[in-house]
C-alpha positions as CSV (number, residue, x, y, z in Angstrom):
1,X,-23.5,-17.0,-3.3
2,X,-22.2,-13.6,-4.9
3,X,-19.5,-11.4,-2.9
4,X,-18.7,-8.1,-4.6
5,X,-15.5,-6.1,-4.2
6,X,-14.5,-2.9,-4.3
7,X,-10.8,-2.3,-4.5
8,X,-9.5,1.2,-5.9
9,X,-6.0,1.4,-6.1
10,X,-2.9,-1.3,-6.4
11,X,-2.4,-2.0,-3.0
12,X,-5.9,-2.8,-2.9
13,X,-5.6,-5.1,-5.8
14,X,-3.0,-7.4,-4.2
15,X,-4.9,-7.7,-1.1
16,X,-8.6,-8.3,-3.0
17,X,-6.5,-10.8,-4.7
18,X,-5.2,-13.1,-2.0
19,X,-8.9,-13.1,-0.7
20,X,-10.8,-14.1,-3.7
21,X,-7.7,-17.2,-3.7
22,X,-8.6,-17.9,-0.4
23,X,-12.4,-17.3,-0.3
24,X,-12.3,-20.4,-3.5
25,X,-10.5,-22.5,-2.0
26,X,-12.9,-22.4,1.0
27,X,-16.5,-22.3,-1.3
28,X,-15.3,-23.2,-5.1
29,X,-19.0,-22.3,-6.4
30,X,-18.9,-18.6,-5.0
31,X,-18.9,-15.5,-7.4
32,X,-16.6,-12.9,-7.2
33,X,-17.0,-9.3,-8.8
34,X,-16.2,-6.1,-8.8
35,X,-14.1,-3.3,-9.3
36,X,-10.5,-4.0,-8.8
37,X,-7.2,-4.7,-11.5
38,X,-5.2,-7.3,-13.0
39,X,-4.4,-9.2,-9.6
40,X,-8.1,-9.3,-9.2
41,X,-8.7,-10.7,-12.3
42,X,-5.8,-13.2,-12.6
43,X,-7.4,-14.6,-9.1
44,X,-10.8,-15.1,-10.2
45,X,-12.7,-11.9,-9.8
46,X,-14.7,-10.9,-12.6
47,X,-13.7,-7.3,-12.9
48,X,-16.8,-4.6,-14.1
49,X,-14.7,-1.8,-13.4
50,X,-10.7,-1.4,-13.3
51,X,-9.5,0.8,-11.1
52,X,-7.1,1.6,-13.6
53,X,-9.1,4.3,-15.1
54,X,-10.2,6.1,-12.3
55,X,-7.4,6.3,-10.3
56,X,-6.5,9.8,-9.0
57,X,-4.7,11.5,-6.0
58,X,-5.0,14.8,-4.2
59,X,-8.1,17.8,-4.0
60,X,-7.8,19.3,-7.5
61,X,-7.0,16.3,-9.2
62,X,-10.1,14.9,-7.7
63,X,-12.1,18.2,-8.8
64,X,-11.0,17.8,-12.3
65,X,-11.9,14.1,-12.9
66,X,-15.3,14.4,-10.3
67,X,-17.9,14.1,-12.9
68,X,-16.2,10.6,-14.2
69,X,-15.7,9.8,-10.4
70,X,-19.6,10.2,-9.8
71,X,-20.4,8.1,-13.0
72,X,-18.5,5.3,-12.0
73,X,-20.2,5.6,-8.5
74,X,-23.4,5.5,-10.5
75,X,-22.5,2.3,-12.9
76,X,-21.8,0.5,-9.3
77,X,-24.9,1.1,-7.6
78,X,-26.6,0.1,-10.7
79,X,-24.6,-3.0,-10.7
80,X,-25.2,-3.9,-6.7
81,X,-29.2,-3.0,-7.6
82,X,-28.7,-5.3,-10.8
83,X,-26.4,-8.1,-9.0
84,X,-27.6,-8.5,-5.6
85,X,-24.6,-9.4,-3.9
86,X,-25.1,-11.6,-0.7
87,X,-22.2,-9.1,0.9
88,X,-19.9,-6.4,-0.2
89,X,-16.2,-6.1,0.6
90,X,-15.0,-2.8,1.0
91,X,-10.9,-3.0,0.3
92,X,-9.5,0.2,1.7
93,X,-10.0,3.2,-0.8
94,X,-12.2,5.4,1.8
95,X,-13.4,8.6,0.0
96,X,-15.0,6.6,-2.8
97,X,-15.8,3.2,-1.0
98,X,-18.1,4.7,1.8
99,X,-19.5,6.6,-0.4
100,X,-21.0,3.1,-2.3
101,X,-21.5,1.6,1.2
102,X,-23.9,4.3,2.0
103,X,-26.1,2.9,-1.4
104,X,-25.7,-0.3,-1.0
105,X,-27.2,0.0,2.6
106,X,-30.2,1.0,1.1
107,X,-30.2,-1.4,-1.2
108,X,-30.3,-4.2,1.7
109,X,-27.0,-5.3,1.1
110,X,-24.3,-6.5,4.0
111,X,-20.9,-4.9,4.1
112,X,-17.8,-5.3,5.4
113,X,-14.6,-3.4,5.5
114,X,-11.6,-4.5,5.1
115,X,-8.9,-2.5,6.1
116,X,-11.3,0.5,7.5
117,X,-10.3,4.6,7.3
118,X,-7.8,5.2,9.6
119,X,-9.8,6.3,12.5
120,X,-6.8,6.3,14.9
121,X,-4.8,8.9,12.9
122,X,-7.6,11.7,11.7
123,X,-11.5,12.0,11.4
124,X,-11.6,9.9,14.6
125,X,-15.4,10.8,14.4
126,X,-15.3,8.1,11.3
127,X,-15.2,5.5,13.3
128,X,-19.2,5.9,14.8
129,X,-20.4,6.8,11.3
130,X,-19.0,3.9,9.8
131,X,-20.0,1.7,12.3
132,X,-23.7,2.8,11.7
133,X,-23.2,1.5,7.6
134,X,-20.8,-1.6,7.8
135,X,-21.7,-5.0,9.3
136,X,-18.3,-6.2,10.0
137,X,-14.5,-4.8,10.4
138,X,-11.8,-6.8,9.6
139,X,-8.3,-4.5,10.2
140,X,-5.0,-5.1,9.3
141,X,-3.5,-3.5,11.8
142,X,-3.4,-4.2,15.8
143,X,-3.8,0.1,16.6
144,X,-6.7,0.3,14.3
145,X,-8.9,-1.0,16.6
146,X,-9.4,1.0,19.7
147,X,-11.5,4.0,18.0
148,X,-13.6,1.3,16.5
149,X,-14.3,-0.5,19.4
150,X,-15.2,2.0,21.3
151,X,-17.6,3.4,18.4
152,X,-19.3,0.4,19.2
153,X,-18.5,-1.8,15.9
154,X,-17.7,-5.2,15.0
155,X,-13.8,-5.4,14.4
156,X,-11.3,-7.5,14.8
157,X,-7.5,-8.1,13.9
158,X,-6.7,-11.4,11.7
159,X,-2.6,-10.3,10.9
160,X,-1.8,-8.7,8.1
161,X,-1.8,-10.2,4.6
162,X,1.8,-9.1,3.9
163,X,3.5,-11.7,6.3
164,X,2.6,-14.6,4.0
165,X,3.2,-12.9,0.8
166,X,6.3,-11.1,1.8
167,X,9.3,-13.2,0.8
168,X,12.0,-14.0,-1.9
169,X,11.3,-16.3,-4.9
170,X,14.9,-17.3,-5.4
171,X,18.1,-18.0,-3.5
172,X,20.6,-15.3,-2.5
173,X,22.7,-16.7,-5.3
174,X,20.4,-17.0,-8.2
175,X,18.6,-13.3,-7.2
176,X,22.3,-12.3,-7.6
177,X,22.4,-13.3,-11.0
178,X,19.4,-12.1,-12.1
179,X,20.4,-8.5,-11.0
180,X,23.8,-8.8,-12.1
181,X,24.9,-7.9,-8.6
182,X,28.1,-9.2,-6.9
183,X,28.4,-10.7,-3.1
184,X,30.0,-7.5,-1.9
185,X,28.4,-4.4,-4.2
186,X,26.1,-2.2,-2.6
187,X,22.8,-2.1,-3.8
188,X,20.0,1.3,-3.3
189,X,16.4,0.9,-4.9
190,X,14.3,3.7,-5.3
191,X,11.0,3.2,-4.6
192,X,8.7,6.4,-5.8
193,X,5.0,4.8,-5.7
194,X,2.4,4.0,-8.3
195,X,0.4,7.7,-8.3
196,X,1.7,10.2,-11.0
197,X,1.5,12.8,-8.2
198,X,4.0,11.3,-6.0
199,X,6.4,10.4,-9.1
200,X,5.9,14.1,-10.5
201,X,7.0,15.4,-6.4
202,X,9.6,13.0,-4.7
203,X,10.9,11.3,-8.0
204,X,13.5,13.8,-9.1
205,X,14.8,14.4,-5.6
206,X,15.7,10.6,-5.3
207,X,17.0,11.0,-8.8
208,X,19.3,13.7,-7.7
209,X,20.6,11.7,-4.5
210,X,21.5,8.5,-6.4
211,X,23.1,10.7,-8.9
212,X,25.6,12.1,-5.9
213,X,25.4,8.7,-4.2
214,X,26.6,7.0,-7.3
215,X,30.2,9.0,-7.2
216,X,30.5,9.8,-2.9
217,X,29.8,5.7,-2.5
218,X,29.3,4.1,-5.5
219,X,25.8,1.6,-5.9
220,X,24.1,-0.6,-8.2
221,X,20.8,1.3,-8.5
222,X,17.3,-0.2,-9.0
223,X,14.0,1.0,-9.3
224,X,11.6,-1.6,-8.7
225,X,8.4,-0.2,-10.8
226,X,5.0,-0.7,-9.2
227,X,2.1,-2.6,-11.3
228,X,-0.2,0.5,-13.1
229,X,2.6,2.9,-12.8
230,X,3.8,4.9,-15.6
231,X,6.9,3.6,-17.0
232,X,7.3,5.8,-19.6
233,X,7.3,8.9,-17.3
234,X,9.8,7.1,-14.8
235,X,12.3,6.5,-18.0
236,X,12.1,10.1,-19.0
237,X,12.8,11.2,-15.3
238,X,15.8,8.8,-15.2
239,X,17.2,9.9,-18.4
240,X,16.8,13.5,-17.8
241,X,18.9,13.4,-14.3
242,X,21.7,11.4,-16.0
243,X,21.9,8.6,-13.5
244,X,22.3,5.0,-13.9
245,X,19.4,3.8,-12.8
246,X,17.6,0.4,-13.7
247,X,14.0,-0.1,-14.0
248,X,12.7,-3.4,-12.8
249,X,9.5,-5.4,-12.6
250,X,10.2,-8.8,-11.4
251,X,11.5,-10.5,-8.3
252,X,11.0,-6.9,-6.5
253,X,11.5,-8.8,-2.9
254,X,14.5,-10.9,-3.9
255,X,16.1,-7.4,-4.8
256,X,15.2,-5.6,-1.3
257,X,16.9,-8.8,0.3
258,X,19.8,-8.1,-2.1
259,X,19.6,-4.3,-1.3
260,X,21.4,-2.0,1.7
261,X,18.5,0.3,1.4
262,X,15.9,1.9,-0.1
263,X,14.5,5.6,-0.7
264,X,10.8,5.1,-0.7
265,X,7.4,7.7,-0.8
266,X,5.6,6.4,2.0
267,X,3.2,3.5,1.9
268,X,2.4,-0.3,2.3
269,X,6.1,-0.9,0.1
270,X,7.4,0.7,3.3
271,X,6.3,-2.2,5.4
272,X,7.0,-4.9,3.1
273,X,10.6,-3.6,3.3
274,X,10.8,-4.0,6.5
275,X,9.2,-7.5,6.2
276,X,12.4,-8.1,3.9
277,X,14.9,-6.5,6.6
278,X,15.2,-3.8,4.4
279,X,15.5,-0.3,6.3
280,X,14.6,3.3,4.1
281,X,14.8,6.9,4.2
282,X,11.0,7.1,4.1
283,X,9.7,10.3,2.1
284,X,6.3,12.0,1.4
285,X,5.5,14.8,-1.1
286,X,1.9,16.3,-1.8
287,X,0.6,19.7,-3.7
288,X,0.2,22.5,-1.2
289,X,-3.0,22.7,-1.1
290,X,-3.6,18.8,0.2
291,X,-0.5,19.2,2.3
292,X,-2.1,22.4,4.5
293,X,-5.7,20.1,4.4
294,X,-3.6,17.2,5.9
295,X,-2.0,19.4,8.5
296,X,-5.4,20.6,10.0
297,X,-6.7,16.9,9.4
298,X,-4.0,14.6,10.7
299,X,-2.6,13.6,14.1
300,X,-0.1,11.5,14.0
301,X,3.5,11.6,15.2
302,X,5.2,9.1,12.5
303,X,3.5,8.7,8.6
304,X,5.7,5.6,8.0
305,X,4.1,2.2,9.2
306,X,6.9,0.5,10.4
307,X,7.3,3.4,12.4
308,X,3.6,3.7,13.9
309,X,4.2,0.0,14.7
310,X,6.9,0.4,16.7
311,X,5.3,3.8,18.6
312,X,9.0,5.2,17.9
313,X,10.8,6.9,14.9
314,X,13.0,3.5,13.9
315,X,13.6,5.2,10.4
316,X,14.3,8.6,9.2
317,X,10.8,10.4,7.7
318,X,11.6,13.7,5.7
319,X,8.4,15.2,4.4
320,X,6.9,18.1,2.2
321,X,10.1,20.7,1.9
322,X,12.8,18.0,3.8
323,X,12.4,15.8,0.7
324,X,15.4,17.2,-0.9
325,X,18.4,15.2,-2.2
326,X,21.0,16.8,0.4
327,X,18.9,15.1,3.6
328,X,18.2,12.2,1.4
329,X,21.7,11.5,0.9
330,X,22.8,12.0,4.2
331,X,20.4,9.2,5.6
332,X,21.6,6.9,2.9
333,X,24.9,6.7,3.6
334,X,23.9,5.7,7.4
335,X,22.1,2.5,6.2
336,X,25.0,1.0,3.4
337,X,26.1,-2.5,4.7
338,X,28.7,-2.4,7.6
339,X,27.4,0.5,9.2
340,X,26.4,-0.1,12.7
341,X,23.4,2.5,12.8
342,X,21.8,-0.3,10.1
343,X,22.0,-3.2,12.1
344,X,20.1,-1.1,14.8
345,X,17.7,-0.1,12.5
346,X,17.2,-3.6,11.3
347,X,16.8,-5.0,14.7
348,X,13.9,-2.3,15.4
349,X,12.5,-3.1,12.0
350,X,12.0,-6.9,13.3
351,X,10.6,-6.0,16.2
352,X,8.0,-3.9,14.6
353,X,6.9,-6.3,12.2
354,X,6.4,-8.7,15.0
355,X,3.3,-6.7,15.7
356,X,1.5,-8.0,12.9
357,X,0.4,-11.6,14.1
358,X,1.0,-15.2,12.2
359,X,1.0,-16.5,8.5
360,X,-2.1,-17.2,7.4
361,X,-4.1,-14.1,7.8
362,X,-5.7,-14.4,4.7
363,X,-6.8,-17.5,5.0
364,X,-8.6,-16.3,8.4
365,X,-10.1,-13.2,6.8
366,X,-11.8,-15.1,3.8
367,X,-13.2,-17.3,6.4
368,X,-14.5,-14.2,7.7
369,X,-16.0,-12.7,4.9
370,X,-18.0,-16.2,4.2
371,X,-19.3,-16.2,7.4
372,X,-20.8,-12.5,7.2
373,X,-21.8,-13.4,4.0
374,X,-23.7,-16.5,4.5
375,X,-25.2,-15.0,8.2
C-alpha cells in the first residue's frame, strides 16, 4: 500500500511526522512519500519534494515565486500519475494543497484532509467545495467542524497532536542548567515564527521591547529558533538592536516551562505555549496589501488559538499597527512571575487546552488514514 503526503510548511512537517511514526507502527510494509521536510524524512517518509524550497508567505511574494509554485504543482501530479498512491494526505497548507487535490481527483485517487481550511473563520463557502474533492476529514480542532458538517462531508475530531508531543524532556533542575537560569530569575522568549515575512515585520519590535524590558525589569532572554528559519537573519536583527538575546534550538518546551512569558507572532507555537502553561503577548504583522485582503476575508473575533478555544480573549492580541514595543512591553510586565493577572491567565489557558481531547490522537488519526486507504 502507498500513502502520499503533502505537507508545506514546518508545522506541517511535525504533524506529517508523528503520522508516518504511527501509520508504521500500525502496517510496517506501507510506503510513505511526499512533499514535506526533515521531520518527514527522519520518520520514514521518502521526501520528492521539500517544502524547504518553496516556502513563501503573503500575495506578492506568492506573485513573484508563481511560475516555480506551478512547476512544483506540475512535478506532483506527475508523481501521483507516476506513483499511484492508494490515498493522499493533505496536511494543512490550503492554497497549494487543494489545488493538487483537485488533480489527483481526476486521477482516481482518494484524499483526505487533515487539518482542513479553516472554514469556520473565512471562505465559509470552502467547506461545500471541499467536500465535493476530499473523501475524508480529520480536524484538529473541536470548532472546525460545524461548517463541515453541515456542507455535508465526512469529518471528525480525533484531539490534537500537540497534547502528546507537548512536554519537557528534562527536569526543572537539569533544564535550569542547561539554560544557565537560576530558581528565582525571570525568564522572556521571543518567539517570531519560521516565515522571513513575519521575522522582517514583528521581529524588531520584540527586539526593541526586550531591550527596555531588560533595564525596567531585568530577564534572561531566549529566542527559541524554529526548524527552516533563518538564523543568520535573526542574529543580524539581535545584534543590530543591542540586546542580550540568546538564540536557541534545543529543549524549546523545557525553556517555556522555565519561562514567565513569551512574545510570540501568532500560530501553532501559541498553543503549544499554553500546553506548557506558558501565557504570551500574542502579535501578528503582515504587508498591507494581505492585511486589507484579510480584513474583507476574515471573521473572526480572536486570531490567537488559545483564545478561539476558550470563545474569550484569555491573552492580549496586538495586531498590524498595535505591534509596537510600547504595548508590547506593557503586557509583559503583567505576565512576570508573582503577578496575580498571570495566574488568571494561566488558569484560563488550562481550561482552553482542555478542549482539545486525550493523548493519543495520533495514534487514532493514522488508524484513520489506513482505514480510508485500504476502503
Amino acid at each position: 500500500m502507498k500513502i502520499m503526503f503533502s505537507a508545506g510548511e514546518a508545522s506541517g512537517d511535525v504533524h506529517g511526522a508523528s503520522l508516518a511514526r504511527e501509520i508504521k507502527k500500525f502496517s510496517p510494509t506501507v510506503e510513505l512519500f511526499g512533499m514535506g521536510g526533515d521531520e518527514m524524512q527522519a520518520a520514514g517518509v521518502r521526501i520528492v519534494r521539500n517544502f524547504k524550497d518553496y516556502n513563501v508567505m503573503g500575495v506578492l511574494e506568492v506573485i513573484k515565486n508563481l511560475r516555480r509554485i506551478l512547476k512544483l504543482l506540475d512535478d506532483l501530479t506527475e508523481i501521483i500519475r507516476v506513483e499511484k498512491p492508494d490515498l493522499l494526505v493533505l496536511i494543512d497548507y490550503p492554497d497549494f494543497n487543494w489545488r493538487l487535490a483537485k488533480r489527483a481527483k481526476k486521477l482516481g485517487v482518494k484524499i483526505l484532509s487533515y487539518i482542513p481550511p479553516s472554514a469556520w473563520a473565512w471562505r465559509k463557502s470552502r467547506a461545500a467545495d471541499c467536500a465535493k474533492i476530499a473523501d475524508e476529514f480529520i480536524a484538529i480542532f473541536p470548532f472546525e467542524l460545524p461548517p463541515y458538517e453541515k456542507a455535508g462531508a465526512k469529518i471528525s475530531f480525533l484531539g490534537n497532536p500537540l497534547v502528546d508531543t507537548v512536554k519537557p524532556a528534562l527536569s526543572k533542575s537539569d533544564a535550569q542548567k542547561f539554560f544557565n537560569v537560576t530558581e528565582n530569575q525571570h525568564v522572556i522568549l521571543l518567539m517570531p515564527g519560521s516565515r522571513r515575512q513575519e521575522i522582517k515585520l514583528i521581529l524588531p519590535e520584540m527586539l526593541k521591547a526586550a531591550k527596555v524590558l531588560s533595564v525596567k525589569r531585568p530577564a534572561k532572554f531566549f529566542l527559541p529558533a524554529a526548524d527552516g528559519v533563518d538564523e543568520s537573519e535573526i542574529l543580524r536583527q539581535i545584534k543590530s538592536a543591542q540586546v542580550d538575546v540568546k538564540l536557541t534550538k534545543k529543549f524549546r518546551y523545557d525553556l517555556m516551562a522555565l519561562a514567565d512569558a513569551a512574545i510570540a507572532t501568532s500560530g501553532t507555537v501559541v498553543l503549544e505555549a499554553a500546553l506548557m502553561n506558558l501565557p504570551c503577548v500574542v502579535l501578528y504583522k503582515m504587508a498591507r496589501l494581505n492585511y486589507f485582503i484579510g480584513k474583507l476575508l476574515v471573521d473572526i473575533e480572536s486570531f490567537s488559538l488559545p483564545n478561539i478555544l476558550a470563545g474569550k480573549k484569555i491573552q492580549t492580541e496586538l495586531l498590524q499597527n498595535d505591534v509596537i514595543s510600547d504595548k508590547i512591553i506593557a503586557e509583559v510586565l503583567k505576565l512576570y512571575h508573582g503577578e496575580s493577572y498571570r495566574e488568571r491567565v494561566v488558569a484560563d489557558l488550562k481550561s482552553a487546552c482542555a478542549k482539545l481531547g486525550d493523548k493519543g490522537a495520533a495514534s487514532r488519526v493514522a488508524q484513520k488514514i489506513l482505514q480510508v486507504a485500504e476502503s
